[in-house]
N, C-alpha and C positions, 0 to 999 in steps of 0.2 A: 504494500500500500504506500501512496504517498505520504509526504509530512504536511498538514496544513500549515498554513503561516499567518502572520496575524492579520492579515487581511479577509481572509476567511470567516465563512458567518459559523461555523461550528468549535472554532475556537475562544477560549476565554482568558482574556490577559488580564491577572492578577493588578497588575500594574494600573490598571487604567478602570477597573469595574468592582475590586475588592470580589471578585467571582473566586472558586477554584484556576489552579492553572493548571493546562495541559501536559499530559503526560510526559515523562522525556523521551525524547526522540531515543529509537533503538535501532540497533545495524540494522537490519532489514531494512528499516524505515532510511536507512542511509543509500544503504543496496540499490534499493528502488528509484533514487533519486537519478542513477545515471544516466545521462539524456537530458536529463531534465532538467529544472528549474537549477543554479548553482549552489553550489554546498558554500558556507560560510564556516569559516575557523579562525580561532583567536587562539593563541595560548593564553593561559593563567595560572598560577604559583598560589595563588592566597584568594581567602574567602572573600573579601572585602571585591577584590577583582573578578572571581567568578561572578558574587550579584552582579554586578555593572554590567558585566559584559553579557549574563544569557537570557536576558529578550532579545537578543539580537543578532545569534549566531547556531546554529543548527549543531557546533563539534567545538567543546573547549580542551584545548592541547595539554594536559600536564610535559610539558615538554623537560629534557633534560638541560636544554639552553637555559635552564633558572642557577643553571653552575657559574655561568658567566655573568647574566644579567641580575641575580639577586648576591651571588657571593665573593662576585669580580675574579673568579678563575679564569684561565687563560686561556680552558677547554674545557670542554665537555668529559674528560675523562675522570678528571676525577672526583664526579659524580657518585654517589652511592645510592642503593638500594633503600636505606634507610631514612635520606633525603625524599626520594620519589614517594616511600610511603605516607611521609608527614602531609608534602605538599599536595600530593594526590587525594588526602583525605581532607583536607584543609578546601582544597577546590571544592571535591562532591557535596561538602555541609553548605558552601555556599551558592550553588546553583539546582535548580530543579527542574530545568524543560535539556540542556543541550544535551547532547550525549559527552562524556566525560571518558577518554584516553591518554591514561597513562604511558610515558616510556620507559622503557628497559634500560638503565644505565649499561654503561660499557661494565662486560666482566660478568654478568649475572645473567646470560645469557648462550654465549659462544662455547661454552665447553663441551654442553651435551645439551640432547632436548630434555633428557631427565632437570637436569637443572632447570631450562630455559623455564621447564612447568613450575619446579617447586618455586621458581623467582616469580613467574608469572601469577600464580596460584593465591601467593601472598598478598601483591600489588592488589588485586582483585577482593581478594579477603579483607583486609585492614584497608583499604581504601575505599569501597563500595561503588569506583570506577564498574564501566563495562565493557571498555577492552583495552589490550595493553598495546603498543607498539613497537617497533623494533626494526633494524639496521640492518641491511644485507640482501644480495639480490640470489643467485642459484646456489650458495655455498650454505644460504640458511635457510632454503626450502624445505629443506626435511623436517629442520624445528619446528616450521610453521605447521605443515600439514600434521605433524604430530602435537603440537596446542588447539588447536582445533580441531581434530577429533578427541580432547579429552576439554572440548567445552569451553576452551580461550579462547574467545575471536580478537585476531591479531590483524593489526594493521600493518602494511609494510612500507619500507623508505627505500627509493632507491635514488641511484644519482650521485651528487653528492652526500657523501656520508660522514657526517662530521666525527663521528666516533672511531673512522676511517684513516683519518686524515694525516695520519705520522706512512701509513703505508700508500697514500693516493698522492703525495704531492704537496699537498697543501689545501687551501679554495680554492679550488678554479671550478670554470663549467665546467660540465661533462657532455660528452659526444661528439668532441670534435673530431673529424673525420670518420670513415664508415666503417674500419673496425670499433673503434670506441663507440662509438652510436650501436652498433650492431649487437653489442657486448651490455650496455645500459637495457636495449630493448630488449635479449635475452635473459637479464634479471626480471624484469617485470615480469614477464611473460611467467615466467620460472615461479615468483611471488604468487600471481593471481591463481594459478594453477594448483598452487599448493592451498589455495581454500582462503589467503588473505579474503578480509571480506573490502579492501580499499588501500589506496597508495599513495605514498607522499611521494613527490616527483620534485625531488631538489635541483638545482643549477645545471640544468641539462640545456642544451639547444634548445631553441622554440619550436621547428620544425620538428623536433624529436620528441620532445614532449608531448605536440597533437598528434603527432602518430603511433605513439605509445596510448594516450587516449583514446585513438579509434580502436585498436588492437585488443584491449583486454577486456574483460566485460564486468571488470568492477572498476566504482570511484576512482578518477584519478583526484590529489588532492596538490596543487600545483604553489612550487615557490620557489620565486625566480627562474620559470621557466615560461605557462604561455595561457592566454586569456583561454586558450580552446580547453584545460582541463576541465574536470566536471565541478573542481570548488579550488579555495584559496585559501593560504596559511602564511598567516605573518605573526612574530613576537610583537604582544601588544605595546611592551614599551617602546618596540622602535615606533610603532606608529603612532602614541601618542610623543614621542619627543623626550621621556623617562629617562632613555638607554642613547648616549652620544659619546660613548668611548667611539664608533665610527660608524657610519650608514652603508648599511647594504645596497648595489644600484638597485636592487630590485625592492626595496625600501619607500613606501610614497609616505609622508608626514602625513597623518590628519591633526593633528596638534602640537602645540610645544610645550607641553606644561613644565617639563625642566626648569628653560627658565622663571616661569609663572613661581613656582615651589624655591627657587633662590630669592626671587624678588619679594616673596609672603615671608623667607626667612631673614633677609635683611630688612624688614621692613621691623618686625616682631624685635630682634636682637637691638634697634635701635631704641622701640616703646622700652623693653626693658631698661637701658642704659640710662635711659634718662627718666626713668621712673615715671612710666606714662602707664605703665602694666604691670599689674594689675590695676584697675581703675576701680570706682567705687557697685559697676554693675560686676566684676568681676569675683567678688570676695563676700563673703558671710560675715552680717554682723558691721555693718560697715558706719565708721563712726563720721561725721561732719565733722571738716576738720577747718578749725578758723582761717581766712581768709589771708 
């Protein structure tokens, strides 16, 4: 079945009618969207950010990129398991319609599908997420196909692979020329095959990406790669303006609140200085003080 969206007369947004709100979106309900209308993703790290962000987004990322953008690591490696579960539980208390996908840090996943399950298994457990994600295009088909037949619907990443990335080179696109392209389009292929129920298509060619989107018959979920995927994934701090150690090209601003959050705090650090804050609506008890 499809997702309805808030424009729809058989949904009810909390937000605006004090009604019940709509169920959260479920894979299948993801599934189904291919074709069709585009899939919306944000990541999020923290509950405060889940509310904000899910009237508005069909899939919020627990992404393992909260290693750099919430604890200024320099990668994504060394991320933990432990991390993922806090943040991933912290997101689900705060959202109730998106679907909620956690990632698999590097290391909790690669050694075996035994493992891959009991890491995934947890995430899923202690988080109350509903599906986990993960890195790797035909060398981790096998894990996949084997989490989903024991009931983990897993999302896949191919492309660039940040968790990758000491054995790929660095950042760059991927696909350039038609072995590398031929080799990205055989992971997908190899992913969707394996039972992924959707895929995140990192810094591949544009060309490559819509035709990796024609090819597979589930979600592609596209970043920095091409408007034709079936949906779109950006860290929300880059797009509000949060996160400016450096911009992604494939990065658009909707906001700058950065600066906005320096300017509230030197605005605040100067009330105090000069004894302007607390004021007298600020404090209990507050005595008139002669003139």
């Amino acid at each position: 079945m499809s997702v309805q969206r808030p424009s729809e007369p058989n949904k009810t947004d909390s937000n605006k009618t004090g009604g019940a709100k709509s169920a959260r979106v479920s894979v299948p309900d993801l599934v189904a969207r291919k074709g069709q209308e585009p899939i919306v993703c944000l990541t999020a790290y923290t509950a405060p950010m889940a509310r904000m962000l899910d009237a508005h987004v069909d899939l919020l990322l627990v992404g393992d990129s909260l290693g750099m953008v919430l604890y200024g690591l320099d990668s994504t490696i060394p991320v933990t398991l432990d991390m993922m579960v806090q943040h991933g539980a912290a997101v689900c208390r705060g959202s109730k319609q998106a679907l909620v996908v956690v990632d698999m840090p590097f290391g909790s996943y690669q050694e075996s599908p035994a493992q891959a399950f009991a890491s995934a298994a947890r995430l899923m457990k202690e988080t109350g997420c509903q599906a986990v994600k993960l890195e790797g295009g035909r060398a981790m088909a096998p894990t996949v196909e084997f989490l989903v037949a024991r009931g983990i619907p897993v999302m896949g990443h191919i492309g660039l692979m940040p968790q990758s990335v000491n054995t790929m080179g660095g950042y760059r696109a991927r696909g350039r020329g038609d072995s590398e392209a031929a080799s990205v389009m055989n992971d997908a292929i190899a992913i969707a095959e394996a039972g992924a129920f959707s895929i995140v298509v990192e810094g591949v060619m544009e060309q490559l990406a819509e035709a990796i989107t024609n090819r597979v018959t589930v979600p592609t979920i596209g970043i920095g790669a091409s408007a034709s995927c079936d949906g779109q994934v950006l860290v929300s701090e880059d797009i509000l303006g949060l996160f400016a150690e450096f911009k992604p090209r494939f990065v658009k601003r909707y906001a700058e609140l950065g600066s906005e959050i320096e300017d509230a705090a030197a605005r605040y650090a100067a009330d105090v200085r000069a004894r302007r804050f607390p004021g007298p609506d600020n404090i209990f008890g507050a005595v008139k003080r002669p003139a």
